[in-house]
Structures are given as structure tokens and as C-alpha cells.
N, C-alpha and C positions, 0 to 999 in steps of 0.2 A: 806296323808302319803308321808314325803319328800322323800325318795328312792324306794318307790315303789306307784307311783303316779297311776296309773291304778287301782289300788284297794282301795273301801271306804270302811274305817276300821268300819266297824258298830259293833253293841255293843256283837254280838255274838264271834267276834272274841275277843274282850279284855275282855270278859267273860271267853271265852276258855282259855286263857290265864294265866288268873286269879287263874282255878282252875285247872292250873299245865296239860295241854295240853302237851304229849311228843311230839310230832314233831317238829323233830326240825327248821321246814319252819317256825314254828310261832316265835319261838327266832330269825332269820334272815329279818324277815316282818319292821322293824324298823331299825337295821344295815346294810343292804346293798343291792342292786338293785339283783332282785333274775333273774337269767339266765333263759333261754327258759324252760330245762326241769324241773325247780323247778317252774316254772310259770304252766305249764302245769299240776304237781303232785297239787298245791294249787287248781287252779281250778277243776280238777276233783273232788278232797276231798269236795270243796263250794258245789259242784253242784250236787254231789252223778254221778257224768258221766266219768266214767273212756275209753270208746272210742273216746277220742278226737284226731284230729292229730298231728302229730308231728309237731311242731313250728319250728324248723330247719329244715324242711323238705319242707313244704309249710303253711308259715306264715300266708297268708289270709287265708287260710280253716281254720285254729286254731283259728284264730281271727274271722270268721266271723263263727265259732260253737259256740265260748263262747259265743258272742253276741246273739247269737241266746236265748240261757240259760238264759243269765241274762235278756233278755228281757222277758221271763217268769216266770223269781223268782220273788216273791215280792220285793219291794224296801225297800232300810234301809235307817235310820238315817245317812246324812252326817255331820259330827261334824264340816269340815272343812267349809262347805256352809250353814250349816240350816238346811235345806231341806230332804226330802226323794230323793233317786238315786237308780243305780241302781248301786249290789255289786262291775259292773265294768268297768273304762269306755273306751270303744273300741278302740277309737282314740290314745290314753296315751299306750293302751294295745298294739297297730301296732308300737307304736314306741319302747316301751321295746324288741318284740318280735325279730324287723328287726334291732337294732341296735348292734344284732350280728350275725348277717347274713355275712356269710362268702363270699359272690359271688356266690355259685354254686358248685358245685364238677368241679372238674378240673383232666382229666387225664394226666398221663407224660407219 
């Protein structure tokens, strides 16, 4: 998936899709790079784990629960490589999650 590179679109999602899925995360999954906390709403929904951490808050816990997750979930179909994978991949995921990372809170 070109805009949202962290996530292998396996066949459950262009299933869901298919049969007219409202959320509207999944019409955005193909249009545009989804921000920390639609990354975080996607995931929970994948994983049935709605206590994840805040991605704007502390990047690596978020990224190293998902991982955690999808190292447990069975692996899908990647269309784009062949293969089976896993729903996500961590690396692609640290970079979506930190590349809006603001710096830190900052007080004036």
C-alpha cells in the first residue's frame, strides 16, 4: 500500500471493503498517509486491542505493542511480495508514527 506502507492490505481488508465497511479509516487506507491517531484507531479495530498507547505520546510503546500483536496474529497474504507477513510492518510503522512527532511538549 503506497500511502500507507506499514500496513499489508490482506484480503480481509479489501473484503471488508468490498462489502461496504463504514469506517471511514478504510476509504482513507488507499488516499492518504493516516496520522498517529487514525493509525492507532486502525490497529486497535485489526487486533480487537483497544488499550494501545498513545502514538503522540510515546511512539516506541505504540510501536513496540503493535508489534507485539501482530507477532501473534497469524500472517496474511502480501500481494505486494507473495508471501505471507505479518498484518504490520514495524519498521515502516516507527516511521509513519515519528514522522509527526512534534519535538516534545514545550512550555512558554
Amino acid at each position: 500500500m503506497k500511502v500507507n506502507p506499514w500496513l499489508v492490505y490482506g484480503d480481509a481488508f479489501h473484503q471488508a471493503r468490498q462489502f461496504g465497511v463504514r469506517d471511514k479509516l478504510f476509504d482513507l487506507l488507499d488516499e492518504t498517509a493516516l496520522q498517529p491517531p487514525q493509525i492507532k484507531q486502525l490497529c486497535a479495530m485489526l487486533f480487537g486491542e483497544s488499550a494501545l498507547p498513545e502514538p503522540e505520546v510515546d511512539a516506541k510503546a505504540f510501536v513496540d505493542a503493535v508489534k507485539d500483536l501482530a507477532d501473534k496474529a497469524p500472517r496474511v497474504h502480501d500481494v505486494r511480495t507473495g508471501h505471507a507477513a505479518h498484518w504490520i510492518d514495524a519498521k515502516a510503522l516507527k516511521r509513519a508514527v515519528t514522522k509527526y512527532d512534534g519535538g516534545g511538549c514545550a512550555i512558554l
